[in-house]
C-alpha positions in Angstrom: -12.0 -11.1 8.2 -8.1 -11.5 7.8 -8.4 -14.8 7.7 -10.6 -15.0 5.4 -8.9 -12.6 3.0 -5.8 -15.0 3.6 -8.0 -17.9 2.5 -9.4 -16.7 -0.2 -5.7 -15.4 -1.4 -4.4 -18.8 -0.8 -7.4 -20.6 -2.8 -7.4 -17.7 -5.9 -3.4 -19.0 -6.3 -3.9 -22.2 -5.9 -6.6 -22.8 -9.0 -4.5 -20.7 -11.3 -1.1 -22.9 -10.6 -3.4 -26.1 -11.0 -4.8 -24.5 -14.5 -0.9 -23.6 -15.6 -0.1 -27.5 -13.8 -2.8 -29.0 -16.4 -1.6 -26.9 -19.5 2.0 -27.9 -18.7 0.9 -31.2 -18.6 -1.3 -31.3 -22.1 1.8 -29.7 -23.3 4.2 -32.4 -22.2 1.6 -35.6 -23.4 1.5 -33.9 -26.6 5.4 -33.4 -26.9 6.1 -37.1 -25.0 5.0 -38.9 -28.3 7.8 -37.9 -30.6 10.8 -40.2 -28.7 12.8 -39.8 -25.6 15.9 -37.5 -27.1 14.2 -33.9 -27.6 12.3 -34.8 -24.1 15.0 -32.6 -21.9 14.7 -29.7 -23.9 11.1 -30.1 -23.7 11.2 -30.2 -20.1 13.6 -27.1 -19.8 11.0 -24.7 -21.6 8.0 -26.3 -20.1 10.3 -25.2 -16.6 10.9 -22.0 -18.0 7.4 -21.0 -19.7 5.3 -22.3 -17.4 6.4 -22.5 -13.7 9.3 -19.9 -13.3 7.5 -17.4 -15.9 4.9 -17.7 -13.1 6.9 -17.7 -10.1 8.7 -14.2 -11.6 5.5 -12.3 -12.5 3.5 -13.5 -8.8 7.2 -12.0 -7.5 6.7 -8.6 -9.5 2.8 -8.4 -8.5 3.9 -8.4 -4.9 6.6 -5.4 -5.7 4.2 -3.4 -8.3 1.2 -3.5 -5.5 0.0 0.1 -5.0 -2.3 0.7 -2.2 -6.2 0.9 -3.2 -7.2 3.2 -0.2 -6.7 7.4 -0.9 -7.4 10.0 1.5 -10.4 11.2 1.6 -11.7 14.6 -0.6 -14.3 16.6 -0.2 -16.4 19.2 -3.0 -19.3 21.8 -2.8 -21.6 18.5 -3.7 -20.7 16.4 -0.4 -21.1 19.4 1.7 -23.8 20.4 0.2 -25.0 17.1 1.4 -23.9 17.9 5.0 -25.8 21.4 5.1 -29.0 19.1 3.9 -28.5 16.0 6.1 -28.1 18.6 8.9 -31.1 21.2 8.7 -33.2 17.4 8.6 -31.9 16.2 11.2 -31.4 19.6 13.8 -33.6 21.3 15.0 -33.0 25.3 14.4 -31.2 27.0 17.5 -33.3 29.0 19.9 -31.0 31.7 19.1 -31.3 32.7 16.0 -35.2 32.8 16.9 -33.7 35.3 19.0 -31.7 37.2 16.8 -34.5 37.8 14.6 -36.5 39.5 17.2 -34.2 41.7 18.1 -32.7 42.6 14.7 -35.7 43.3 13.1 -36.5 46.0 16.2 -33.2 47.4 16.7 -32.0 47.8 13.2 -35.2 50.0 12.0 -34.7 52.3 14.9 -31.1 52.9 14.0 -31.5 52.6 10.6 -31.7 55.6 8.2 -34.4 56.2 5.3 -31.6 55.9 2.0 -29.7 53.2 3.7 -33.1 50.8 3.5 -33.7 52.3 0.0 -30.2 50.9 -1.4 -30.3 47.4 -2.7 -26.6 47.5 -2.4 -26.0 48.3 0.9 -28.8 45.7 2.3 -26.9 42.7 -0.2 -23.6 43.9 1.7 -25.0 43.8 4.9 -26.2 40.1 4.3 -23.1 38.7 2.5 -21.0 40.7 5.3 -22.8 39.1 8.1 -23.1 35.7 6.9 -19.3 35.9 6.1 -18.5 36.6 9.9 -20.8 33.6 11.0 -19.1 31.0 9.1 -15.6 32.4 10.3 -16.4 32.0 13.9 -18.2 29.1 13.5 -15.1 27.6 12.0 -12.9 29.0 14.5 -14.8 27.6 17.1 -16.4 24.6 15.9 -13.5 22.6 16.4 -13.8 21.8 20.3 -17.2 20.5 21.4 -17.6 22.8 24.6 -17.4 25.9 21.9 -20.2 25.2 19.8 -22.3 26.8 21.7 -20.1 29.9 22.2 -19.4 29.9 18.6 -23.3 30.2 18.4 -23.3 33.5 20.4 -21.2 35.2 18.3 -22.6 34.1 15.6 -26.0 35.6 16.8 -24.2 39.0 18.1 -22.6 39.5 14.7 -25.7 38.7 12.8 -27.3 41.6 15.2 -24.0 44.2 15.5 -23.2 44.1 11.5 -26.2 45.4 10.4 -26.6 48.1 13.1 -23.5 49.8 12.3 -23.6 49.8 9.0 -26.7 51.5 9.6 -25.1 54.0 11.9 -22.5 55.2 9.4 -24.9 55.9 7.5 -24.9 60.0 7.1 -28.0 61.5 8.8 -29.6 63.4 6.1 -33.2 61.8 6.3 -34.7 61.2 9.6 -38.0 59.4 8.1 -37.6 55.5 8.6 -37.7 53.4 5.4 -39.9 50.7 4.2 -39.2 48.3 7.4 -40.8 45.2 5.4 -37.9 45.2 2.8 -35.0 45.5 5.6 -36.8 42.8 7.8 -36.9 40.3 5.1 -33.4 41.1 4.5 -32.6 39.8 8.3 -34.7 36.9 8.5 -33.0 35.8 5.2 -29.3 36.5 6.6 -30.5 34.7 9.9 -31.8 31.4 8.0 -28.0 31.2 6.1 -26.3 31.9 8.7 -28.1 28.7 10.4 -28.0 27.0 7.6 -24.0 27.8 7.5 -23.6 27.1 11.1 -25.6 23.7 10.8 -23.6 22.4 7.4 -20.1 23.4 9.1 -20.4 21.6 12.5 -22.0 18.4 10.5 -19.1 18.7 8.0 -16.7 18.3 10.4 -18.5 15.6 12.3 -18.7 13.7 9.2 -15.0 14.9 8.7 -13.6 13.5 11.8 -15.6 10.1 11.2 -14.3 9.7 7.5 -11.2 10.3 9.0 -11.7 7.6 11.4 -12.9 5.1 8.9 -10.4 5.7 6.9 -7.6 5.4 9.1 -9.3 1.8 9.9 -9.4 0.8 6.6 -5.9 2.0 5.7 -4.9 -0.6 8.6 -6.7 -2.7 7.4 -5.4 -2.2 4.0 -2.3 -2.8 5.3 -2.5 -5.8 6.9 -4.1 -7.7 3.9 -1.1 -6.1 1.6 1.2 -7.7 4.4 -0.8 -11.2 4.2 -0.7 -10.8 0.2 2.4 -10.4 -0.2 3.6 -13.2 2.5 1.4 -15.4 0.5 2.4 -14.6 -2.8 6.3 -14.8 -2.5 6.0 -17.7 -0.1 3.7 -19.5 -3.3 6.2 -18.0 -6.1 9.2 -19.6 -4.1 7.0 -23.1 -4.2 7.0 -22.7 -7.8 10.4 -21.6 -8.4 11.7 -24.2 -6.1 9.4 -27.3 -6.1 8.4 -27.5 -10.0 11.0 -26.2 -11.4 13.9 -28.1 -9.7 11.6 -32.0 -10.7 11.3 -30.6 -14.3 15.2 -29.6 -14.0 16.7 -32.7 -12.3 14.1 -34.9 -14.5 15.7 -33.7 -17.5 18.9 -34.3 -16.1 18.1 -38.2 -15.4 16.7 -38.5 -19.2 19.8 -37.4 -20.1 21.9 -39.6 -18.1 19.7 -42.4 -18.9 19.9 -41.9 -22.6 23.4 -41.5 -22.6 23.9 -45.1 -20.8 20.8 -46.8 -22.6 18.6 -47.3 -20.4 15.0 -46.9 -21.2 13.6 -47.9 -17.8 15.0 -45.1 -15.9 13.9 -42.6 -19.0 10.4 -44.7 -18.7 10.8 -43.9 -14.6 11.7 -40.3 -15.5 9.1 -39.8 -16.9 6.4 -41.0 -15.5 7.4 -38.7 -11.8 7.5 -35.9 -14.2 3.4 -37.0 -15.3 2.7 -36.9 -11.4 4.4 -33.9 -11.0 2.1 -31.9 -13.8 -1.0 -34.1 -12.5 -0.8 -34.0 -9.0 -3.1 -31.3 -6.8 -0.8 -28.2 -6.2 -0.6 -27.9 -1.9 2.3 -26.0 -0.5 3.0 -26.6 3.3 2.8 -24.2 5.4 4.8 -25.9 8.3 8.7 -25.1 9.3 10.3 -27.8 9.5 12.1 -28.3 13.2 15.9 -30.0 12.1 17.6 -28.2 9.7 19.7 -30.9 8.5 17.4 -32.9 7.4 15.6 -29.9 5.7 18.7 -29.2 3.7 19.0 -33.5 2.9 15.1 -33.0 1.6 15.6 -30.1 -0.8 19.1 -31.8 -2.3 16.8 -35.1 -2.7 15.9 -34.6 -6.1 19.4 -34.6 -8.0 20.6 -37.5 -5.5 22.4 -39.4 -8.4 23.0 -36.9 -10.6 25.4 -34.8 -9.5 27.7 -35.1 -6.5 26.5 -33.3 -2.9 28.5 -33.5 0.0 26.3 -32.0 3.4 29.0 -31.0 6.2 26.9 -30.2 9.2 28.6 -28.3 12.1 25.2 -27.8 14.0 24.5 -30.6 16.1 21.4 -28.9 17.7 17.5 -30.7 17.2 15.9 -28.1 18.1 15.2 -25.1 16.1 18.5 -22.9 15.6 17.5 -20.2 13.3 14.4 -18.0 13.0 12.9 -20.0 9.9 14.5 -23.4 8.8 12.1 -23.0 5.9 13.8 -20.2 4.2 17.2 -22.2 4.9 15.6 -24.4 2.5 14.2 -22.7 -0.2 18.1 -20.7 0.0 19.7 -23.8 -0.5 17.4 -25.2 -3.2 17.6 -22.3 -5.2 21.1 -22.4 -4.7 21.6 -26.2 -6.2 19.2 -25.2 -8.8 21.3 -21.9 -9.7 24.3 -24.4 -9.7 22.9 -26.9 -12.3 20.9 -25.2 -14.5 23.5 -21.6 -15.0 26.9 -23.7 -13.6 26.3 -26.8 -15.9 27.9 -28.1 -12.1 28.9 -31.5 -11.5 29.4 -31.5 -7.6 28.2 -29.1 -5.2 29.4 -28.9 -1.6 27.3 -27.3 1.4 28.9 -26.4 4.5 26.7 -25.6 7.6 28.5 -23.3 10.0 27.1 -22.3 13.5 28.5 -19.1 14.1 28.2 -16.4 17.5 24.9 -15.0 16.4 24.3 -16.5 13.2 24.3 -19.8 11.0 26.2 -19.7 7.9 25.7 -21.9 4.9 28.5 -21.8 2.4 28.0 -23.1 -0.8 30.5 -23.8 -2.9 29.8 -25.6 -6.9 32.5 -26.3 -9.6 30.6 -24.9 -12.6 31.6 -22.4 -14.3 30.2 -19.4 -12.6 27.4 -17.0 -12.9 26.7 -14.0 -15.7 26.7 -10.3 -15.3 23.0 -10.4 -15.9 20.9 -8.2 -13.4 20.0 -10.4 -10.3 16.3 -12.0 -10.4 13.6 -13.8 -8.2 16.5 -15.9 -6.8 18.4 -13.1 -5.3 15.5 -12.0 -3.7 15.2 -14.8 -2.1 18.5 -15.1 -0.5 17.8 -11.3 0.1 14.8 -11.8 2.2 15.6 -15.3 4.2 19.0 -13.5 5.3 17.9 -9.8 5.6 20.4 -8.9 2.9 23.5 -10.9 5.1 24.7 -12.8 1.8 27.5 -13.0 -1.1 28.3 -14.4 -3.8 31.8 -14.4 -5.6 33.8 -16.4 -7.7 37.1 -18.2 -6.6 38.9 -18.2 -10.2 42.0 -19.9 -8.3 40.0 -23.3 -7.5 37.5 -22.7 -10.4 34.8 -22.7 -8.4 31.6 -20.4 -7.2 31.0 -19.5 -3.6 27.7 -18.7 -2.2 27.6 -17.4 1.9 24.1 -17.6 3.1 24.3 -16.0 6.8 21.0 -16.6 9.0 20.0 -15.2 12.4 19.9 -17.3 15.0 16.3 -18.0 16.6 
């Protein structure tokens, strides 16, 4: 079933990005026609409108998330339901058969004349009586050995109430009453207290299993809300990272190639950013096994454009941190960041293999970063390093430092 849900997830994303994909690219067709000079800025806002506008609100969906499963409440009508679905399905105790017998021959022998003659004192006698029997049979309904004692107590109160009411009765009259009235008044106590007895211990059967359903379905709950929000961020960082840095560095090389004249690299330029906006969205779900070469990939796009010089200090192929994935998507947000808020030219990355950790320092000339509250980015950096990062600016050099410290796998 969870994978399933995670398929389903995974597909539901994926035809919305190819709809916002195939806008983008209507959208850039459309604006392509009007020369080669506004084509940048066109770029820039398709970037921003489309594909990081996305990437920001799948990113607030996965914080914003409230759970769908609440605790379970019950009213008069559900246990109504219970008393119903109970007297069905039970078959009435042998000892309430019982207590009617002998209530209706002990009680007119103890009984006075004016107490049967008082429509008062018989409606006390039956409220009183049923009120003890559901008391008990809550108190002892709760263990499964006690039902039956809680029955016998039950059947003893329904028999003792009545009685000595009767017996405090002053003895001014020593003629018995009409028995039919006072008879009809036990039998109808007996049946609700029955009733009561039956509709309590099915409530809280039905309790305990809602309980037990719902405990499943809140773990359930949970792990779907885990897979979602995997998903999601793991998608949104796709399409803050992947789109957005081609539509960035592409605007960049039709920049560079208009300011040196030369229409085939603004024709090439152009034509990767059609595939980009045409092409099937897939996202790989892989990790990728030498870091170094993960870092190369995700600088690959501004590769003649601006100036990146890789130092590598980890000289392990196997697998050093936990996920060289998220080194990547740091460090691509990062040259991103650099370019597109830095206006940077050259862009150093220094990978450090430390005691416990692998740090990534890495360090642009641009000119720095705003106050502005942190965004999707930050979370990112947040979540690969588990909050292990900083970012500060060396005003001396003129230059902005970002340390990216990873666990080590």
């Amino acid at each position: 079933a969870l994978e399933e849900y995670r398929f389903k997830i995974e597909e539901n994303i994926q035809v919305k990005l190819n709809v916002t994909t195939a806008q983008a690219h209507k959208l850039f067709a459309s604006l392509n026609t009007g020369g080669s000079e506004s084509l940048p800025e066109y770029l820039r806002v398709i970037s921003n409108e489309y594909f990081r506008l996305t990437a920001h609100k799948m990113n607030l969906k996965v914080k914003t998330r409230q759970p769908r499963v609440e605790n379970i409440k019950y009213n008069f009508f559900e246990f109504k339901a219970a008393v119903s679905a109970s007297v069905k399905t039970r078959p009435l105790n042998p000892l309430w058969f019982a207590t009617v017998i002998v209530v209706t021959i002990a009680v007119p022998l103890t009984a006075k004349a004016q107490y049967l003659s008082i429509p008062e004192l018989a409606l006390a006698t039956g409220l009183t009586t049923f009120l003890v029997q559901s008391l008990l049979l809550r108190i002892f309904q709760r263990v499964e050995k006690q039902k039956t004692l809680a029955t016998v107590f039950a059947t003893i109160a329904n028999i003792a109430i009545p009685i000595a009411i009767a017996r405090s009765l002053p003895h001014n009259d020593p003629k018995l009453g009409n028995h039919i009235a006072f008879i009809f008044v036990v039998i109808t106590v007996t049946c609700l207290g029955h009733i009561a007895q039956a509709g309590i211990l099915k409530e809280s059967e039905l309790r305990s299993s809602s309980l037990k359903d719902l405990m499943e379905l809140k773990n359930t709950e949970k792990e779907q809300n885990a897979e979602f929000s995997k998903i999601t961020r793991d998608w949104a960082k796709y399409i803050h990272g992947n789109y957005t840095t081609k539509l960035e560095s592409a605007a960049l090389a039709i920049e560079a190639a208009i300011s040196s004249e030369d229409a085939e690299a603004v024709e090439r330029a152009i034509v990767e950013v059609g595939k980009t906006l045409k092409s099937e969205s897939t996202r790989s779900v892989s990790n990728p096994q030498v870091l170094i070469n993960e870092v190369h990939d995700r600088c690959a796009n501004w590769q003649g454009l601006i100036e990146i010089d890789i130092q590598n200090q980890v000289h392990s192929d196997t697998s050093v941190v936990a996920s060289i994935k998220d080194v990547g998507d740091c460090v691509e947000e990062a040259v991103l960041n650099a370019v597109r808020h830095g206006d940077c030219s050259a862009i150093e990355i220094q990978i450090l293999e430390k005691d416990t950790s692998v740090s990534v320092v890495i360090t642009n000339n641009g000119k720095g970063f705003s106050d502005k509250p942190r965004g999707f980015g930050s979370s990112i950096y947040e979540d690969a390093t588990v909050g292990d990062w900083k970012l500060w600016r060396d005003e001396k050099n003129k230059s902005t430092i970002l340390e990216l410290n990873f666990t080590k796998s």
